[in-house]
Backbone as CSV, one residue per row, in Angstrom:
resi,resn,N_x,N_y,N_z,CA_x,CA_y,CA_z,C_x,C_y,C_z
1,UNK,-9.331,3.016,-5.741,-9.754,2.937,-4.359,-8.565,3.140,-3.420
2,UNK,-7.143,2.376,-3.712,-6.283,2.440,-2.911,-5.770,4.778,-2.982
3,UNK,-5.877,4.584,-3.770,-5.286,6.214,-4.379,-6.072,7.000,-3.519
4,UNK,-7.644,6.938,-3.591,-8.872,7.625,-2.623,-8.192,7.360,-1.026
5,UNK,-7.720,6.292,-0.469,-7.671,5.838,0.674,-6.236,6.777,1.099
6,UNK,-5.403,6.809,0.259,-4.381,7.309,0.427,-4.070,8.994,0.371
7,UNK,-5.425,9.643,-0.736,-5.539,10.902,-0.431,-5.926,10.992,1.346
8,UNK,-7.019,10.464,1.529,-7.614,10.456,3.245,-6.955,10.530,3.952
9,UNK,-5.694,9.717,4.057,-4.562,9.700,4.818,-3.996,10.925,4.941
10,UNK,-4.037,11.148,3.491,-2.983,12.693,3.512,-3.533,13.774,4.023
11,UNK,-4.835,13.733,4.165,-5.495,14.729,4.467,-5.513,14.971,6.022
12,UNK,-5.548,13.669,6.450,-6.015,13.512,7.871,-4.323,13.817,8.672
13,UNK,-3.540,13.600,8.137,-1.797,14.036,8.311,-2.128,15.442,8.206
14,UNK,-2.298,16.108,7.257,-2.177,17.342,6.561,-3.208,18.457,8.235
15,UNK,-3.882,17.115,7.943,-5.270,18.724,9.060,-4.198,18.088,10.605
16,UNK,-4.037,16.946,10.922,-3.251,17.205,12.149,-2.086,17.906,12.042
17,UNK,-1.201,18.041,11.634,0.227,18.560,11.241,0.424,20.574,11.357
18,UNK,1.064,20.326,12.353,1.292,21.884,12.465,2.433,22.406,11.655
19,UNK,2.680,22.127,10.406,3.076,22.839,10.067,4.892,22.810,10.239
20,UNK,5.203,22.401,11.379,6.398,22.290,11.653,7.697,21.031,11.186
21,UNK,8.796,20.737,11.430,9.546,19.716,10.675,9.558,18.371,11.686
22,UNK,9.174,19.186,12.451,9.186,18.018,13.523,8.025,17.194,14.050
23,UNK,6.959,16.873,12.782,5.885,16.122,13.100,6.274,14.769,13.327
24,UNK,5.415,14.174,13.284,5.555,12.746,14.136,5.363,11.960,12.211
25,UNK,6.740,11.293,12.196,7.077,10.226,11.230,5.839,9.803,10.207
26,UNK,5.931,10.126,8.964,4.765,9.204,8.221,4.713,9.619,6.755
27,UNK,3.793,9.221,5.843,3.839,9.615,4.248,3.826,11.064,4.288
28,UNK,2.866,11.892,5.079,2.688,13.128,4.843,3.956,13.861,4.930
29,UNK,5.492,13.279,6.046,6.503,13.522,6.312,7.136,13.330,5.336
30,UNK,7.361,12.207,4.839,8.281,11.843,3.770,8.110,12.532,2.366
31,UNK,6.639,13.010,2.100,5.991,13.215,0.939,6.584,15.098,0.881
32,UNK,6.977,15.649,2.097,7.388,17.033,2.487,9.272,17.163,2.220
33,UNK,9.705,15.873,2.127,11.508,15.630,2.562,11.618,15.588,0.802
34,UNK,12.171,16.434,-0.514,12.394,16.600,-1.490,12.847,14.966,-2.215
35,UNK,13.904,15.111,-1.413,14.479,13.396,-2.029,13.628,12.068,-1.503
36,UNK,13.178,12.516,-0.511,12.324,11.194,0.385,10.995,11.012,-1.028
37,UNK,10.769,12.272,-0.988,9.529,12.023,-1.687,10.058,11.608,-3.009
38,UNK,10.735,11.654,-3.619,10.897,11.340,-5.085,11.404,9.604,-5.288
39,UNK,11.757,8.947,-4.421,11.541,7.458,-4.100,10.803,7.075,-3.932
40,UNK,9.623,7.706,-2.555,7.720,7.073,-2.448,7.130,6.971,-4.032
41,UNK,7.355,8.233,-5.082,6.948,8.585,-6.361,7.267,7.357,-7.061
42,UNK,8.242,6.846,-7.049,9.191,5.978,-7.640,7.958,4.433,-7.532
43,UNK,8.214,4.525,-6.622,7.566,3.471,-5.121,6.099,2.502,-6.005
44,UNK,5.736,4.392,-5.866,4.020,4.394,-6.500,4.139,4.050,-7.981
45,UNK,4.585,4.427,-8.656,4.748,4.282,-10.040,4.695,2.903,-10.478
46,UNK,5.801,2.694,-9.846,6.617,0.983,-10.614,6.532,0.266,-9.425
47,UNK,5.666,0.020,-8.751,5.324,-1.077,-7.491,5.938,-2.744,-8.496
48,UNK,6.213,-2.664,-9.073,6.741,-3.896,-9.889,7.997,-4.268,-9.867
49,UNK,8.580,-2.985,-10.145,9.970,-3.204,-10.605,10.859,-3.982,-8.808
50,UNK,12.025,-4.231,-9.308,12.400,-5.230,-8.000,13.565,-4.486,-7.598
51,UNK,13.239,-3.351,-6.808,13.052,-2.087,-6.148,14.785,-2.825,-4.913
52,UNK,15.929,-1.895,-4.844,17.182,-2.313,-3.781,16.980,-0.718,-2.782
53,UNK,17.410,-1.094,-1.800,17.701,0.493,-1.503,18.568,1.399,-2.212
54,UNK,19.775,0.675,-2.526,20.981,1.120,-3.192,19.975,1.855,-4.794
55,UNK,18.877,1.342,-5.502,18.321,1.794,-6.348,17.365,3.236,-6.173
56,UNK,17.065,3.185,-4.747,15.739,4.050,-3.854,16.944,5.163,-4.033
57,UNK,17.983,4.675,-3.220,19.050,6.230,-2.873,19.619,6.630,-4.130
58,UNK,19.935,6.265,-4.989,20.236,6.902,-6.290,19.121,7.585,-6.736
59,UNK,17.521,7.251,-6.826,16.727,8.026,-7.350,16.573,9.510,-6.474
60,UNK,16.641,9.211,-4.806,17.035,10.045,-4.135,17.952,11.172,-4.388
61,UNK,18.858,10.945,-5.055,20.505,11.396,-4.897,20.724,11.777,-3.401
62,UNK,21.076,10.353,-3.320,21.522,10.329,-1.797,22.459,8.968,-1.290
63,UNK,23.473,9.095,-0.603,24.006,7.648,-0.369,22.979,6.887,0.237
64,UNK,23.066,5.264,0.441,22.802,4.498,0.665,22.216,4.259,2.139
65,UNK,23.175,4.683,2.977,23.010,4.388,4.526,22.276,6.046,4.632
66,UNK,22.944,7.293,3.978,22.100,8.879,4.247,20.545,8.821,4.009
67,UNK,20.031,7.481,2.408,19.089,7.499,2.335,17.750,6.895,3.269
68,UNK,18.506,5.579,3.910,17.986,4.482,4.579,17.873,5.590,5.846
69,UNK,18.718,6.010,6.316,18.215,6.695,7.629,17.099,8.003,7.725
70,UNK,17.474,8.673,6.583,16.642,9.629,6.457,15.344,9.339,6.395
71,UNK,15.069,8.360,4.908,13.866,7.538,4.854,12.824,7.157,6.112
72,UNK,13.353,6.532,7.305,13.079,6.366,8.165,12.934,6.787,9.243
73,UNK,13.868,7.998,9.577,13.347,9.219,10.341,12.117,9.928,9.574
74,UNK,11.679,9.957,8.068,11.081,10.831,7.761,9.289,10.287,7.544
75,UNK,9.201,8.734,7.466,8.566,7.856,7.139,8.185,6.988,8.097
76,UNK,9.246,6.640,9.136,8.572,5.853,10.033,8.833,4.517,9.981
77,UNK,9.242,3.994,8.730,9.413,2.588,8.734,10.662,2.731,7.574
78,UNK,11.272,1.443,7.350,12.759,1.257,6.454,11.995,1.485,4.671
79,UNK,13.276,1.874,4.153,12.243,2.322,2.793,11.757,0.580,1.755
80,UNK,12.403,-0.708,2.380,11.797,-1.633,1.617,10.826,-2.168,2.719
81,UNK,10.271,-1.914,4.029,9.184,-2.216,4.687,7.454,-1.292,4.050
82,UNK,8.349,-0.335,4.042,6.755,0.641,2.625,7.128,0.129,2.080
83,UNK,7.640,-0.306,1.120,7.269,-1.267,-0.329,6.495,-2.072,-0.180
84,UNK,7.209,-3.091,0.766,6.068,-4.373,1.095,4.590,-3.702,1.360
85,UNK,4.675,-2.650,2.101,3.412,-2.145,2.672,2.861,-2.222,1.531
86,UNK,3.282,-0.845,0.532,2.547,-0.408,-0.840,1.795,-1.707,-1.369
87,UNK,3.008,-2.793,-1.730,2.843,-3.929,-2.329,1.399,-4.226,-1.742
88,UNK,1.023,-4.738,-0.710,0.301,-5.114,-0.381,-0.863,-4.789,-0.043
89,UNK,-0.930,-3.229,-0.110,-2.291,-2.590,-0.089,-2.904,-2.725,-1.584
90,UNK,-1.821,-2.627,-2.627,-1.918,-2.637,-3.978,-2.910,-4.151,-4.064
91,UNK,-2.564,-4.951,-3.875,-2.324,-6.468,-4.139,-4.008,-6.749,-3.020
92,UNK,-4.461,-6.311,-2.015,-5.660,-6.537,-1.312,-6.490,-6.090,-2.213
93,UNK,-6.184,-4.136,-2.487,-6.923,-3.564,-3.779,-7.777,-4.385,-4.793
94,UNK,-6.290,-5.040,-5.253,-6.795,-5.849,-6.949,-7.337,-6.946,-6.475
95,UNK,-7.316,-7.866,-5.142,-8.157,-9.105,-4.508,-9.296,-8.770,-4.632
96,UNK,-9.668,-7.776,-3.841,-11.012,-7.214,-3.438,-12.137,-7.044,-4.764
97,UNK,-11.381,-5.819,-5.918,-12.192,-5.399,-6.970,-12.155,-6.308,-7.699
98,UNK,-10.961,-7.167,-8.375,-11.218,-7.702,-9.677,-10.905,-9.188,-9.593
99,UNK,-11.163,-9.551,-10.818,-10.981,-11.460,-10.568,-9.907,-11.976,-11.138
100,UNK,-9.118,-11.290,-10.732,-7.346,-11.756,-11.642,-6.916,-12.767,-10.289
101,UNK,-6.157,-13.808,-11.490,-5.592,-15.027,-10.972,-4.504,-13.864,-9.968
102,UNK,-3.956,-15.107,-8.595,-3.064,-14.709,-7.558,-1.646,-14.394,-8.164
103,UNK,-1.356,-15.156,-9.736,-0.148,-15.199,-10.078,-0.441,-13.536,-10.742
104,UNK,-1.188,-13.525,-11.645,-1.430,-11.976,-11.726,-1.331,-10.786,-11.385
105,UNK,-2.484,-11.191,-9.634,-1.691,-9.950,-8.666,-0.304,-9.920,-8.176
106,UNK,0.362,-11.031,-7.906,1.831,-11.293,-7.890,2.599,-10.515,-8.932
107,UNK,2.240,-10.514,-10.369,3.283,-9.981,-10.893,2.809,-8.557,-11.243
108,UNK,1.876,-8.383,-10.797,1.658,-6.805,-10.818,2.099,-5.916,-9.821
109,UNK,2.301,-6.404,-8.636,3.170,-5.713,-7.627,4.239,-6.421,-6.956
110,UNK,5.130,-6.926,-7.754,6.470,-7.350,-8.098,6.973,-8.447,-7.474
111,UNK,5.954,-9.674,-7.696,6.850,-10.588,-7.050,7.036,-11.474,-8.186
112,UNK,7.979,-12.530,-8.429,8.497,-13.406,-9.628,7.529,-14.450,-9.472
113,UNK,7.056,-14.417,-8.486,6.197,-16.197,-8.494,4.886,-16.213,-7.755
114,UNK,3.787,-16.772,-7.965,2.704,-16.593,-7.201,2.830,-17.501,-5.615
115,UNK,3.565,-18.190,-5.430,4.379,-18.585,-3.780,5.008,-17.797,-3.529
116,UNK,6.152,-16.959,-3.927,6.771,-16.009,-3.455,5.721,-15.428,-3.027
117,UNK,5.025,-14.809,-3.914,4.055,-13.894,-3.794,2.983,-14.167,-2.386
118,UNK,2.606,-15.206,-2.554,1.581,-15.841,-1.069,2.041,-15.937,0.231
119,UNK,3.170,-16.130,0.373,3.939,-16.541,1.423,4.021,-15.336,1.921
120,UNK,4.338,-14.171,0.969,4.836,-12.364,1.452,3.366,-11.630,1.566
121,UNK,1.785,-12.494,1.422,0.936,-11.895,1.589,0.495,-12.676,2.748
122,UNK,0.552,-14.159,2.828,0.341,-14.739,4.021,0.980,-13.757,5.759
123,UNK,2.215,-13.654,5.634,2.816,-12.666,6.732,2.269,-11.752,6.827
124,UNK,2.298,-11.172,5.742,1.467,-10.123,6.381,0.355,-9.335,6.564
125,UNK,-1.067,-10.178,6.019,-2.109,-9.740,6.337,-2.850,-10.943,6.779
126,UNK,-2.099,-12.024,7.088,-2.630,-13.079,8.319,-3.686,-14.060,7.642
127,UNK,-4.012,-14.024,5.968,-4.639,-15.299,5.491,-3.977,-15.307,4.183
128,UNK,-3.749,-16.209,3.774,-3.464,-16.745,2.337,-4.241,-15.856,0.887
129,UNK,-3.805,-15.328,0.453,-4.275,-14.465,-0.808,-5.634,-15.485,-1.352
130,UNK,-5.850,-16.333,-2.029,-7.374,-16.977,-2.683,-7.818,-16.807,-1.530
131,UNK,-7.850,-16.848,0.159,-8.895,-16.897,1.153,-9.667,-15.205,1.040
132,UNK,-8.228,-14.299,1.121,-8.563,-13.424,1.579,-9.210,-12.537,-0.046
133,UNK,-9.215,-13.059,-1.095,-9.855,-12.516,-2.088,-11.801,-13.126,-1.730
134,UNK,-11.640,-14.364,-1.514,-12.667,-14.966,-1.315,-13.715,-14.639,0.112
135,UNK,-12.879,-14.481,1.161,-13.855,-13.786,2.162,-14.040,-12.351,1.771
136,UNK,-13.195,-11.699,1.128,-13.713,-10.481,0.779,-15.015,-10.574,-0.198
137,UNK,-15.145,-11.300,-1.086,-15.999,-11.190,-2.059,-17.236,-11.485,-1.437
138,UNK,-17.536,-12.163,-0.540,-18.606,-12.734,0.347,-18.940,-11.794,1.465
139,UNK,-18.083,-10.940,1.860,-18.850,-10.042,2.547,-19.357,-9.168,2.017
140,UNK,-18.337,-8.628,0.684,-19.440,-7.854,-0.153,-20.964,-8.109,-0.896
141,UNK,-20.831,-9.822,-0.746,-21.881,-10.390,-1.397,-23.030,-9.841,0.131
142,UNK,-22.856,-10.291,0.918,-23.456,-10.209,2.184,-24.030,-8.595,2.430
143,UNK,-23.082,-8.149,2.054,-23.398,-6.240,2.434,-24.387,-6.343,1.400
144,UNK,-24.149,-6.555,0.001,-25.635,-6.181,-1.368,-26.610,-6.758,-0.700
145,UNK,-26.761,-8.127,0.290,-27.649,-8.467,0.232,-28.593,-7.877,1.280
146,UNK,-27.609,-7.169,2.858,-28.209,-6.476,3.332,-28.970,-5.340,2.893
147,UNK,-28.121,-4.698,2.133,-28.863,-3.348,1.160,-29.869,-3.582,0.572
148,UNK,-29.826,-4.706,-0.199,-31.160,-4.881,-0.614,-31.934,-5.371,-0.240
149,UNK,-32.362,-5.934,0.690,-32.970,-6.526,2.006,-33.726,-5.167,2.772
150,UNK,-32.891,-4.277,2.973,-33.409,-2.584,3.541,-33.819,-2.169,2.779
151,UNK,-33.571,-1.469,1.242,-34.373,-0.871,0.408,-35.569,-1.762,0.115
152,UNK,-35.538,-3.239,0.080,-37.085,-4.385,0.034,-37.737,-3.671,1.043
153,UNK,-37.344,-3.504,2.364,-38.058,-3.276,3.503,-38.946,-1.796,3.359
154,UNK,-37.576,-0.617,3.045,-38.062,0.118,3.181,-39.303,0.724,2.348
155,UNK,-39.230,0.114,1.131,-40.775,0.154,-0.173,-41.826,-0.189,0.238
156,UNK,-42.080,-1.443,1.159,-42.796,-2.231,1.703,-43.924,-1.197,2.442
């Protein structure tokens, strides 16, 4: 689902984007910059591993401060602020679909501890990971029940 969401993106970059070097900052940018892109790759792959910049710019082959700036002219944000991002679209993903414990999704997109882990999902999507697995599951419960509530209706 996250992968589908992220083609969309690209697409919707791709159909605005003229073509030129000087589009306006983002994945579709970075995903175009040779070395930029081979760190996002990195990024995507091993969302686990416990990712330095100093590690990003070597996969780059690029110094440290050449990579961090580039990254961010080319992307829009610092290259360990997309991580967190990734991290956390990853980590809503696996809330949403499946019923793995919080320490689970924690160590699947790289944090050492399921508090580490809560505290870095609390910031930044504004509820506590078990809430936000749990109101998710209930609205989906809520949507089946509308659906099937309309197809009841519509047989009727």
């Amino acid at each position: 689902m996250v992968l589908e969401r992220l083609l969309e993106v690209l697409l919707i970059e791709a159909l605005r984007s003229d073509g030129k070097t000087d589009t306006s900052p983002g994945l579709l940018r970075g995903l175009t910059d040779e070395r930029i892109a081979i760190a996002i790759r990195r990024i995507h792959e091993s969302p686990d591993r416990p990712w330095t910049v100093a590690q990003l710019a070597n996969e780059a082959t690029l110094s440290r401060s050449a990579f961090y700036e580039r990254f961010g002219r080319a992307v829009g944000m610092a290259p360990m602020e997309y991580l967190l991002a990734w991290r956390m679209a990853l980590a809503k993903d696996l809330l949403r679909r499946e019923k793995a414990s919080i320490a689970d999704v924690a160590e699947r997109v790289g944090y050492s501890s399921a508090s580490t882990f809560s505290v870095a999902f609390g910031r930044h999507v504004g509820l506590p990971p078990a809430r936000y697995a749990r109101d998710t599951s209930f609205d989906r419960l809520l949507q089946a029940e509308a659906a099937s509530s309309t197809e009841t209706g519509s047989i009727a």
